[in-house]
C-alpha positions as CSV (number, residue, x, y, z in Angstrom):
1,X,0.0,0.0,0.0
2,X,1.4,3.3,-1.2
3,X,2.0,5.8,1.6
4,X,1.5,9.3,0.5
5,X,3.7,12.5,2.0
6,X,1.7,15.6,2.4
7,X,4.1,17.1,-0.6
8,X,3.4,14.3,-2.9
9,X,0.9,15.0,-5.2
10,X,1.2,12.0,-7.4
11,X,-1.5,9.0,-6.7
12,X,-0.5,5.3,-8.0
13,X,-2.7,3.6,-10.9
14,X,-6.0,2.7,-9.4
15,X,-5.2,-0.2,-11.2
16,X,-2.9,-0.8,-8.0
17,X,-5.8,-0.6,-6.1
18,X,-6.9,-3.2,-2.9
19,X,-9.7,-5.6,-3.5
20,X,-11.8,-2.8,-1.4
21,X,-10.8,-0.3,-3.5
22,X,-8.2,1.7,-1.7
23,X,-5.9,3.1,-3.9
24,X,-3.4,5.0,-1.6
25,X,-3.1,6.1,2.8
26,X,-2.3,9.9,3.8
27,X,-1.3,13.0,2.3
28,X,-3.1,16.2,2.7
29,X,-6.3,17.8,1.2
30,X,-5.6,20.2,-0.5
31,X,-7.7,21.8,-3.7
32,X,-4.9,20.8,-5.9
33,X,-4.8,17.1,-4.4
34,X,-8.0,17.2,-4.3
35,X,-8.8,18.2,-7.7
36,X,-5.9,15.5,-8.9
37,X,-7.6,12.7,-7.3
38,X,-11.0,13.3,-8.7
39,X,-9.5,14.1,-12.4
40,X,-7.9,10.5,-11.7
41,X,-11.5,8.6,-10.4
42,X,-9.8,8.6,-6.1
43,X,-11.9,10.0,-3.8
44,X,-11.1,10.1,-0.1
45,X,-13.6,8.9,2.6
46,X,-11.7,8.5,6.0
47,X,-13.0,8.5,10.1
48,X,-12.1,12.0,12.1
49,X,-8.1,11.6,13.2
50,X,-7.1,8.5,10.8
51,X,-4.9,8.9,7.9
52,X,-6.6,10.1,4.5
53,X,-8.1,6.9,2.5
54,X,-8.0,7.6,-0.8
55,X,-10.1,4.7,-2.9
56,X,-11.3,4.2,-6.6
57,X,-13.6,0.6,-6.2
58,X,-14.1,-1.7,-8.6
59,X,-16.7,-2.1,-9.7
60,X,-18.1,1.6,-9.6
61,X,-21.8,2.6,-9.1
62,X,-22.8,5.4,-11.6
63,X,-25.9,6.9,-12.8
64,X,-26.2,7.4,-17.0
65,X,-28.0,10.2,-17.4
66,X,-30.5,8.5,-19.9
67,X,-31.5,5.8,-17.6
68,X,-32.5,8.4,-14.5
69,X,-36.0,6.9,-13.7
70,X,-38.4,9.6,-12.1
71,X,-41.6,7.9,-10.3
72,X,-45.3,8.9,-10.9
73,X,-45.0,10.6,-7.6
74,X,-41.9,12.5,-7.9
75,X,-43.1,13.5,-11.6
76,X,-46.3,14.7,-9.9
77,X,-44.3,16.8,-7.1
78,X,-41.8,18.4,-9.7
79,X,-45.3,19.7,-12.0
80,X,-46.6,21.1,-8.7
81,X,-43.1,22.7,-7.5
82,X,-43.9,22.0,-4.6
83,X,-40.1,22.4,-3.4
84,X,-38.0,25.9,-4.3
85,X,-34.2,24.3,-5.4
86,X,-31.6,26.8,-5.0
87,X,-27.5,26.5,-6.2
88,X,-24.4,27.2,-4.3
89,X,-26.2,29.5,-2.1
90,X,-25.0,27.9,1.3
91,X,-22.6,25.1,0.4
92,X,-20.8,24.3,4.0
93,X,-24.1,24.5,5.2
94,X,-25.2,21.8,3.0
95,X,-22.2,19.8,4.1
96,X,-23.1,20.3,7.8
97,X,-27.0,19.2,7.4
98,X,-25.3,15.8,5.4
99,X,-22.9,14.9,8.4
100,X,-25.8,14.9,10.6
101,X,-27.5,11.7,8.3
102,X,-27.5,8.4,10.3
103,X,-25.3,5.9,7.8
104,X,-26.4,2.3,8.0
105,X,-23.4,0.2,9.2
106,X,-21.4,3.6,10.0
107,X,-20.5,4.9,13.3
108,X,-20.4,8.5,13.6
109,X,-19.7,10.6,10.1
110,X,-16.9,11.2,8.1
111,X,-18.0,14.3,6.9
112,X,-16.0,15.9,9.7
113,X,-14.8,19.4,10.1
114,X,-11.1,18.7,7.5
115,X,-13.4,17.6,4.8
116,X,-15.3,20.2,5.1
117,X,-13.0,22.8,4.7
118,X,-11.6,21.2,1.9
119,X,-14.7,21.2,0.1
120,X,-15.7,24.5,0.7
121,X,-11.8,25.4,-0.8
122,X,-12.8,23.6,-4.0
123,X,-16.6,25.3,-3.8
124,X,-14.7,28.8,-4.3
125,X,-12.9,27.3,-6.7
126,X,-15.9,26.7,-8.5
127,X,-15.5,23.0,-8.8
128,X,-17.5,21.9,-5.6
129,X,-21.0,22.5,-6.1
130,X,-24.5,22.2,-3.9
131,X,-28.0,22.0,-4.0
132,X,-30.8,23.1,-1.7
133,X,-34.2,22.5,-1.4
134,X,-36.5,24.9,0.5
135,X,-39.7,25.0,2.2
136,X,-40.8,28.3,2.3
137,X,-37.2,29.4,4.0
138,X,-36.6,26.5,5.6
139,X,-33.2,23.8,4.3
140,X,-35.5,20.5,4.3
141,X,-32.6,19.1,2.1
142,X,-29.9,19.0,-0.6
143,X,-26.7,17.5,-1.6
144,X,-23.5,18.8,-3.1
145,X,-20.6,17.6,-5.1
146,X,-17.7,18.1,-7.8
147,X,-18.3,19.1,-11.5
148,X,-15.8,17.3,-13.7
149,X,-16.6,18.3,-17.4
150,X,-20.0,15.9,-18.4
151,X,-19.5,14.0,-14.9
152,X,-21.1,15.2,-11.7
153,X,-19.3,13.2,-9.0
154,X,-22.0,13.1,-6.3
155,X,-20.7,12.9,-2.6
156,X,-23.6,12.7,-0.1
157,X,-27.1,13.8,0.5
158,X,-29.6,14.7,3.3
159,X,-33.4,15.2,3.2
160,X,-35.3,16.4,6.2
161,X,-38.7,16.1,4.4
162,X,-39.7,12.6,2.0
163,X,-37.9,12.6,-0.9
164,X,-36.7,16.3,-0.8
165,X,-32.9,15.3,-1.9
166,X,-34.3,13.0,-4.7
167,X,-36.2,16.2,-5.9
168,X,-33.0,18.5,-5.5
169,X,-31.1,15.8,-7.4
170,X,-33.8,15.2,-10.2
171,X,-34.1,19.1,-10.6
172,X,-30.3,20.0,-11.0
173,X,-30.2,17.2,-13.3
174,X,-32.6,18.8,-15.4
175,X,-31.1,22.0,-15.2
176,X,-27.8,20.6,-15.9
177,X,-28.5,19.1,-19.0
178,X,-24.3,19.0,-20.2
179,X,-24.1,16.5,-17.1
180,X,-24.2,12.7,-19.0
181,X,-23.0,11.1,-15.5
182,X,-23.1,10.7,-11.8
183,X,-20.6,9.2,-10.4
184,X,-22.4,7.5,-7.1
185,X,-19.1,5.9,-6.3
186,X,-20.2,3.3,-4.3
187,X,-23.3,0.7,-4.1
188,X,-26.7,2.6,-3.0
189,X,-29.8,1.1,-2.6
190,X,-31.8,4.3,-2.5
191,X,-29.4,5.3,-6.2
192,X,-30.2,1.8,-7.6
193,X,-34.1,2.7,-7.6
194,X,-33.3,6.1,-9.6
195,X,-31.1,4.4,-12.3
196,X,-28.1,3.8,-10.8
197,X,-26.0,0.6,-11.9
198,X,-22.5,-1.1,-11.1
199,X,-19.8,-0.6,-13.8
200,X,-16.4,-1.7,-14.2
201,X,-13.8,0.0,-12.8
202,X,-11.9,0.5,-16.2
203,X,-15.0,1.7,-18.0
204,X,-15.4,4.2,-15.4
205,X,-11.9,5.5,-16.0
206,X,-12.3,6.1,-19.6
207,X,-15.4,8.1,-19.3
208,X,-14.2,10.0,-17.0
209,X,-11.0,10.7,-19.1
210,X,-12.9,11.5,-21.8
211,X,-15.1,13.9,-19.4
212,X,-11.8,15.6,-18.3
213,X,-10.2,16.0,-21.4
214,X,-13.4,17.7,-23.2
215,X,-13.5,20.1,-19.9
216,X,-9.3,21.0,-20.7
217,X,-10.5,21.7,-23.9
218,X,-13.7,23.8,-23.5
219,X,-11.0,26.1,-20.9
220,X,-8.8,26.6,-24.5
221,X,-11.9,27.3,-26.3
222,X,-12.7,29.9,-23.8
């Protein structure tokens, strides 16, 4: 298992990976590790006062935006607005409400404190990005994550009313219509019923390569 330093910025092949996924142990969190992790399919998801895990699973759970499957009742809720959806207007709060989400199987959260101050470095960055969901002016839910190119790489969710993150998430999808995939990361129950599947690693990779290098090259355009 590869050892990083917090100067090292370089991650092995995910190729390299553990049967669990785990790519790489330590280093720092910085914007610009942060931002060459995710250009490279790592992510790091870690307890409070443990080294950094950084992992890349095989296989990977992603959503194609083509086979997102919207329910009667969900259809019927987004016709009505019922909800008000709002973007990047209170990302670390966002963050805060998703640490407080009871995880099956997980004690405590590892959206701690750290991570969130690394995200919010990559939100003014432009690269982190959330969504809210109001009631009146009331945060009943959201989520937030990274925009890589055509990916979105989804990193967590909370709802405080029924199915008030699944309308966030439906409703930037919509919005976003440039976004072809969600990266889910790992296996979700709750993702499978929107359209969510298992893919291989090495697919995975390639899309997302693709992803980055067409977001390189819009930057030249513009």
């Amino acid at each position: 298992m590869i050892y990083l330093t917090n100067d090292k910025t370089s991650f092995p092949s995910p190729d390299t990976a553990s049967e669990e996924g785990i790519v790489a142990l330590g280093g720092s969190l910085t914007p610009e590790r942060l931002i060459e992790a995710y250009s490279e399919g790592i992510f790091p998801w870690y307890n409070k006062g443990e080294p950094v895990v950084w992992w890349c699973p095989d296989p990977r759970f992603v959503l194609f935006r083509e086979k997102l499957h919207i329910s009667k009742h969900m259809r019927k809720m987004l016709r009505e607005a019922l909800y008000c959806v709002t973007y990047n207007r209170c990302f670390t709060e966002v963050m805060r409400q998703c640490a407080t989400v009871p995880r099956k199987d997980q004690d405590g959260t590892w959206i701690h404190p750290e991570l969130i101050e690394a995200y919010t470095g990559l939100h003014k960055r432009g690269i982190a990005h959330s969504v809210e969901v109001w009631e009146g002016d009331v945060l009943i839910g959201g989520l937030y994550g990274l925009k890589m190119g055509k990916i979105f790489c989804g990193e967590s969710m909370f709802s405080k009313r029924n199915n008030a993150s699944e309308y966030g998430f439906i409703t930037y999808l919509q919005a976003h219509s440039n976004i072809a995939l969600v990266d889910c990361q790992i296996y979700s129950e709750y993702l499978e019923r929107l359209g969510a599947e298992e893919i291989p690693r090495k697919e995975f990779l390639a899309l997302l390569g693709k992803a980055y290098e067409e977001r390189e090259n819009e930057k030249i355009i513009t």
